[in-house]
C-alpha positions as CSV (number, residue, x, y, z in Angstrom):
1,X,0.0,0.0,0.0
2,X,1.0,3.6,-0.5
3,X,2.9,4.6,2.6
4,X,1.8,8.4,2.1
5,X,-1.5,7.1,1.8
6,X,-1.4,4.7,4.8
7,X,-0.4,7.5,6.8
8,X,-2.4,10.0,6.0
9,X,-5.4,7.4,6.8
10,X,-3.3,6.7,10.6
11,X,-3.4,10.1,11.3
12,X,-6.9,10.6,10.0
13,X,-8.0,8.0,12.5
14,X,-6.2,9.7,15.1
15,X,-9.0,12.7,14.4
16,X,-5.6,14.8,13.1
17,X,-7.0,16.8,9.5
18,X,-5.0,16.3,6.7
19,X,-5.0,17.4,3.3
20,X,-2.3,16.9,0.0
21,X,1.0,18.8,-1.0
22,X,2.4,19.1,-4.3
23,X,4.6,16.2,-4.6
24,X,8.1,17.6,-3.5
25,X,7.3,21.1,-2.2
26,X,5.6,22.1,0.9
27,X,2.0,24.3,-0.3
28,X,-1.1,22.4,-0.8
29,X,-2.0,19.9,-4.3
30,X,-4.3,22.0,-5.7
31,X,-4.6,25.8,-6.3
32,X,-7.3,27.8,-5.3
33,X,-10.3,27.7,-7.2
34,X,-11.4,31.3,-6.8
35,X,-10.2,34.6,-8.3
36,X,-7.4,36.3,-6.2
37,X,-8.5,39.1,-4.0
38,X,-12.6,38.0,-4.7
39,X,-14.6,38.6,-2.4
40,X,-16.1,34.9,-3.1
41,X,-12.5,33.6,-2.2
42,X,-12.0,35.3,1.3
43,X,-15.5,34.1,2.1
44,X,-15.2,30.5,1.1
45,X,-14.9,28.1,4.0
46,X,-13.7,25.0,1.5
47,X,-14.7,21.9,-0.2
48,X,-17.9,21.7,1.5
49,X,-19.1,25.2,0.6
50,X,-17.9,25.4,-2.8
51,X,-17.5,22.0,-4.2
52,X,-14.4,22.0,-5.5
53,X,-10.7,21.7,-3.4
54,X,-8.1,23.9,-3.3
55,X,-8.6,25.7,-0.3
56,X,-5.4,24.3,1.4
57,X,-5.6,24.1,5.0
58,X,-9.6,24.6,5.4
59,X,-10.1,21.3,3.0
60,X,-8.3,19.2,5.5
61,X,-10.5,16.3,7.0
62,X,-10.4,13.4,8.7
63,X,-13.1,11.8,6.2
64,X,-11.2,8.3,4.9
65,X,-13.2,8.7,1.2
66,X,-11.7,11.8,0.5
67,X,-8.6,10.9,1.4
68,X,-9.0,7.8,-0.5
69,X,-9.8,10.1,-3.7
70,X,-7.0,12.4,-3.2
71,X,-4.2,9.8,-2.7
72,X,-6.0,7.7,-5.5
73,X,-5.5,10.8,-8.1
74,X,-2.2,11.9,-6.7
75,X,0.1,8.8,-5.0
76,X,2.7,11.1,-4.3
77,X,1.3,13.8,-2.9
78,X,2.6,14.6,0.0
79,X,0.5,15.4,3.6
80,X,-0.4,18.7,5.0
81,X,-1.6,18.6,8.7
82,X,-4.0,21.1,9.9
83,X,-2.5,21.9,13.7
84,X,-4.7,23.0,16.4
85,X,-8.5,23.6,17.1
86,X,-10.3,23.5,14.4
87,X,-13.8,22.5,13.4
88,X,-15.0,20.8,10.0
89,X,-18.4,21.5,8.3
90,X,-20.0,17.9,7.6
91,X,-23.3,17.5,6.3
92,X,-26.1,16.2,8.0
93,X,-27.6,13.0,7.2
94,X,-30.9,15.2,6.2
95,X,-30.3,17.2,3.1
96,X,-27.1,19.4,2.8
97,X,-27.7,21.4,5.8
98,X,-24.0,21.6,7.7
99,X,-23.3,20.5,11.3
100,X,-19.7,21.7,12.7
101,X,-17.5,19.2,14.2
102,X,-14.3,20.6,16.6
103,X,-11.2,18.7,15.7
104,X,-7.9,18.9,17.9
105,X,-4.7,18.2,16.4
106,X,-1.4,18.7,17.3
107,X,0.3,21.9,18.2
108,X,3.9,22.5,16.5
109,X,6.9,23.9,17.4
110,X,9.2,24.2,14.7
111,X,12.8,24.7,15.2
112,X,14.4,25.9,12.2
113,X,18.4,25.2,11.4
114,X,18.3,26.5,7.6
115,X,20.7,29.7,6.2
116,X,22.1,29.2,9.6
117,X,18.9,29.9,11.6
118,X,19.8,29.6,15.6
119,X,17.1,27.0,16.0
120,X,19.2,24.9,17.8
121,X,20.4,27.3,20.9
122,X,17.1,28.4,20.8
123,X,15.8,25.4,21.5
124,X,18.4,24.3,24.0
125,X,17.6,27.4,26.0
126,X,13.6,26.6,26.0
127,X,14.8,23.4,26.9
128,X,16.8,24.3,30.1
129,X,14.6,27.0,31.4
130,X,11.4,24.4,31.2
131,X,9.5,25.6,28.4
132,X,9.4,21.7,26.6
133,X,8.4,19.2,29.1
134,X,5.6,19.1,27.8
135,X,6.7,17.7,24.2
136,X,5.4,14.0,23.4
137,X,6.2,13.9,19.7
138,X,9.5,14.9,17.6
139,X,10.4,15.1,14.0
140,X,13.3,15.6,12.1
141,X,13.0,17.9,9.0
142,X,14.8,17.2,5.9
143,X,17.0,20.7,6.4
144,X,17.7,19.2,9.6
145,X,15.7,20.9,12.1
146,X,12.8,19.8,14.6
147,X,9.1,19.7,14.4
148,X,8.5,19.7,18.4
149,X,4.4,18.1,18.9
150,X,1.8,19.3,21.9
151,X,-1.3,19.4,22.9
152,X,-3.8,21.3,20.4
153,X,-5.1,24.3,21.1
154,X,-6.3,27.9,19.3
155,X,-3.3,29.7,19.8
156,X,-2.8,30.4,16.9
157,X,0.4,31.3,14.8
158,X,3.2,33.4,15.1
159,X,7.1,33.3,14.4
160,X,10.0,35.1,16.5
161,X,12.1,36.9,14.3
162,X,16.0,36.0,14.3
163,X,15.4,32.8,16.7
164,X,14.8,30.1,14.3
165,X,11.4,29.3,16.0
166,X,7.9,29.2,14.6
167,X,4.9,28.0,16.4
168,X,1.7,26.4,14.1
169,X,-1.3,26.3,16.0
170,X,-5.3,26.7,14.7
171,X,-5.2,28.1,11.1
172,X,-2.1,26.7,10.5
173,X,-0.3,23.5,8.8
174,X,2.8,21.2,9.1
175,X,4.2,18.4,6.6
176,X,3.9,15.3,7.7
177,X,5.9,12.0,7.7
178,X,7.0,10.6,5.5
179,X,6.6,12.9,3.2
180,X,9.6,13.8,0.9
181,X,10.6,17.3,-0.5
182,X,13.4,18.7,-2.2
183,X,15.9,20.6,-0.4
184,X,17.9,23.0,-2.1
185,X,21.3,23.5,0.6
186,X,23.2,27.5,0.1
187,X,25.9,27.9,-2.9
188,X,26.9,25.4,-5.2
189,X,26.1,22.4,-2.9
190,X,23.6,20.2,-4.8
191,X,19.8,19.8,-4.0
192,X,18.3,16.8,-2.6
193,X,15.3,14.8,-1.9
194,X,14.3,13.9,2.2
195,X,11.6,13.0,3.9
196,X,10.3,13.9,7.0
197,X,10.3,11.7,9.7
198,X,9.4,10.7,13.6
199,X,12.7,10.7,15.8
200,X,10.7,7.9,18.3
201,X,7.1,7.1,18.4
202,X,4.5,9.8,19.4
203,X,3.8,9.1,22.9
204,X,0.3,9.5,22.7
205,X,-0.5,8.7,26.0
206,X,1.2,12.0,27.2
207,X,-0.4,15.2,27.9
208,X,1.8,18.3,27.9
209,X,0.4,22.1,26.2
210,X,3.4,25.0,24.6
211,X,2.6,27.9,26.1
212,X,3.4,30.5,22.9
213,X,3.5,33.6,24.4
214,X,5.5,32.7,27.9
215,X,7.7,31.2,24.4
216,X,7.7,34.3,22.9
217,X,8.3,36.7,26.0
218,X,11.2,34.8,27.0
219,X,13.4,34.0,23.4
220,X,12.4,37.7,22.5
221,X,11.8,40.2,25.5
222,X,10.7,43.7,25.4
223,X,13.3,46.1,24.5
224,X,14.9,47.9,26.9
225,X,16.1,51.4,26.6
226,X,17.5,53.7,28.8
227,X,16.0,55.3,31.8
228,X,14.8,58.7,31.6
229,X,15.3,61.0,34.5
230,X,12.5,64.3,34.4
231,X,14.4,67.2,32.8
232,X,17.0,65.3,32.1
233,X,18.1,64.5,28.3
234,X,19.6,61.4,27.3
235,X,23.0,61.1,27.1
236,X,23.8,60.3,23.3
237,X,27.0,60.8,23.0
238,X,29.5,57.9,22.1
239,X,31.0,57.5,25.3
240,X,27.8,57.9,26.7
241,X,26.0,55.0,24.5
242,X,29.0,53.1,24.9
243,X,29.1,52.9,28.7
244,X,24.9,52.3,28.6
245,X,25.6,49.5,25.8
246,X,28.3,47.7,28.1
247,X,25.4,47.1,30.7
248,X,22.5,45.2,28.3
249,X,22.6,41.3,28.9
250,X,21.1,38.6,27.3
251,X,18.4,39.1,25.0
252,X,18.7,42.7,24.5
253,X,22.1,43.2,22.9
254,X,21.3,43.5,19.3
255,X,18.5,45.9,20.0
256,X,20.6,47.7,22.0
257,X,23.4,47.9,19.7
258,X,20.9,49.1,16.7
259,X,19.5,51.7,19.0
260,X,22.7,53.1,20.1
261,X,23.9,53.4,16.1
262,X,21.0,54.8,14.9
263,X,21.7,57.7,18.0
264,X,24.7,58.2,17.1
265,X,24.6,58.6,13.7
266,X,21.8,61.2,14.1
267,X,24.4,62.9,16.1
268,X,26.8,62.7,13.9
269,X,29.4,60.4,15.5
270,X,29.2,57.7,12.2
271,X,33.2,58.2,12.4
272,X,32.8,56.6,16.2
273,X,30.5,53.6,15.3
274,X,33.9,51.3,15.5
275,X,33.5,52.2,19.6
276,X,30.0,50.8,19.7
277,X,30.9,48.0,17.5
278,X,33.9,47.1,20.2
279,X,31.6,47.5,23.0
280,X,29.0,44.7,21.0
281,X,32.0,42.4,21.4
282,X,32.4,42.9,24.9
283,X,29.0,41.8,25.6
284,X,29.2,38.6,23.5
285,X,28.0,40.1,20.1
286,X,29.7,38.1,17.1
287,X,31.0,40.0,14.1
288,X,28.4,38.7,12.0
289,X,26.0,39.9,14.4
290,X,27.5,43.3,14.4
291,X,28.1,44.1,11.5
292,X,24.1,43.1,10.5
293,X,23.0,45.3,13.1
294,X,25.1,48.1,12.2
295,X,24.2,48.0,8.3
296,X,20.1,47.9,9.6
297,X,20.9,50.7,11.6
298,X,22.5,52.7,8.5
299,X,19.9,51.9,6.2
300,X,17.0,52.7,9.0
301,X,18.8,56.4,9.5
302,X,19.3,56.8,5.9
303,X,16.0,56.3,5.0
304,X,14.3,58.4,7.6
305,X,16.7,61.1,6.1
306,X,15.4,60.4,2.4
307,X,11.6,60.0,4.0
308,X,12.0,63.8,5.7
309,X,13.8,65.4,2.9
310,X,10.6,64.6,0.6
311,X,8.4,66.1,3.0
């Protein structure tokens, strides 16, 4: 039997939604039906109300015919998983009138290695301060990073920007073992084909929920920026950002660093930026790092310069 098939039917019976992918790639089998930007295709709830797939995420089901027919037309179509709380639109055994049914799937954590994406300390620091007991399920990804399973929920979805974590909750999707997809590595190193696939089996018979936003909070804290005394300006002058720079820890030191470069280049201390970039090092910045930071924080002056010149 099909293995993509056969497991698109397991985790159908396990009440988890699924719905095809394009052989190879990771975005749904079929394309969208309606017009772009119709009004009919922002209303449209999916198979159900329309007749016709393409719908991605909202056609998934847990209904063994049409998975039967997609798998049938499409062997190696690869499996979409619709994460979360969701609910379905079934009809009723009496005419077409609809009946909702809640489904809960899996929440995902994914933990993203790719273009050197720090998935991996990210994850070991979630890890240590507590944030993943609560895991039951892991998969390996063909880039080599981690699909990290939990209870379902409606958190929904969200990403934190330069920590090489996304979260897929209700509304969202994740592939599926074992389904294979191209992977296309940086430079001249040639593509391959992987599939994903379980690190151990799911324990099913554990109960543990990711709490997103304690997640979030903690891998990417509020900025912090200087205190302000009353009637007191801020001291922006290079020795004066340095010293304040030399004081942000964990968590804070690439905002800080982008702050203090965008201050002092609307001072006009660009010629001193080399001070703030040595004080970034001192606080464990790497010269990668740095030097990202410091060309953001040129462009972000630069073009607030450009913006107020055409006003």
């Amino acid at each position: 039997m099909n293995p993509l098939y056969s497991a698109a039917l397991a985790y159908a019976t396990l009440g988890w939604p699924v719905f095809p992918l394009t052989p190879g790639e990771k975005v749904p089998l079929y394309r969208n039906p309606h017009p772009k930007d119709s009004a009919e295709r922002h209303a449209c709830g999916g198979y159900l109300d329309c007749g016709k797939f393409g719908h991605g995420v909202l056609d998934a089901t847990t209904d063994p015919a049409t998975i039967e027919l997609w798998w049938t037309r499409q062997p190696a179509a690869g499996i979409g998983m619709a994460c979360g709380v969701t609910y379905e639109r079934r009809p009723t055994t009496r005419g077409r009138k609809l009946q909702l049914a809640e489904r809960v799937a899996p929440d995902v954590l994914d933990i993203d290695v790719k273009k050197d994406a720090p998935g991996a300390l990210s994850r070991e620091r979630l890890r240590q301060a507590g944030y993943l007991t609560g895991c039951w399920a892991q998969v390996r990804t063909p880039s080599g990073g981690e699909h990290l399973y939990f209870d379902g929920t409606d958190q929904g979805n969200g990403s934190i920007r330069g920590a090489g974590v996304d979260f897929r909750s209700a509304g969202g999707y994740v592939v599926m073992p074992p389904t294979p997809v191209r992977v296309q590595p940086d430079g001249d190193v040639p593509g391959y084909v992987a599939e994903y696939r379980w690190l151990a089996t799911p324990n099913l018979n554990k109960e543990g929920g990711c709490d997103w936003p304690a997640v979030r909070k903690f891998l990417a804290p509020p900025h912090l920026w200087p205190p302000r005394e009353p009637g007191r300006p801020l001291d922006t002058s290079v020795a004066g950002l340095v010293a304040w720079l030399e004081k942000q820890g964990e968590g804070n030191r690439n905002a800080a660093l982008h702050w203090s470069v965008c201050k002092a280049l609307e001072s006009d201390h660009g010629a001193d930026i080399e001070a703030l970039a040595s004080a970034g090092r001192g606080i464990g910045l790497g010269e990668s790092e740095i030097a990202k930071t410091v060309a953001s924080a040129r462009r972000k002056v630069l073009l607030a310069g450009v913006a107020g010149g055409a006003r």
